[in-house]
C-alpha positions in Angstrom: 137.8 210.6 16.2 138.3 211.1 20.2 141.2 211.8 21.5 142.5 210.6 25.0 143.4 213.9 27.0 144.5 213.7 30.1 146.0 217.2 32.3 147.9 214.8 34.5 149.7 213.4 31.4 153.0 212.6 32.9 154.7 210.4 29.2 155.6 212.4 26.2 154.3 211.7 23.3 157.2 210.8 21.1 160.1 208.6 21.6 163.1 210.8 22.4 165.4 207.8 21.5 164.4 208.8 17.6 165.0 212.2 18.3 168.6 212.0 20.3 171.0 211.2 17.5 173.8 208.1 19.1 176.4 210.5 19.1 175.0 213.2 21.2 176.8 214.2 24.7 173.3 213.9 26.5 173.3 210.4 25.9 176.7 210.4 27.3 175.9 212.6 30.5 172.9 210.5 31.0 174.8 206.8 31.1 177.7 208.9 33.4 174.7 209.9 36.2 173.0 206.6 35.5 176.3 204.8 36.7 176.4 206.3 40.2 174.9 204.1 42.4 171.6 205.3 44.6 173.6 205.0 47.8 175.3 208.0 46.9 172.7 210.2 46.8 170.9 208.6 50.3 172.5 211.6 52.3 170.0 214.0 50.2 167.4 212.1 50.8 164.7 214.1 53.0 162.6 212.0 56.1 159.1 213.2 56.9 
């Protein structure tokens, strides 16, 4: 059977949602940083 391989592969393979129990504090840090809205990051953002 072929198998799809790509070195560019940028998605894992498995679904971390299965993997990250509910209670865990990374789901909690992530919905804390996914709260704060993108204007406060703008002054970081770099111009070319």
């Amino acid at each position: 059977m072929y198998k799809d391989y790509n070195m560019n592969q940028i998605t894992l393979p498995i679904d971390l949602a299965v993997v990250i129990p509910e209670d865990d504090i990374a789901l909690a840090v992530n919905a804390l940083v996914e709260s704060i809205p993108d204007t406060e990051f703008a002054p970081f953002e770099h111009t070319f």
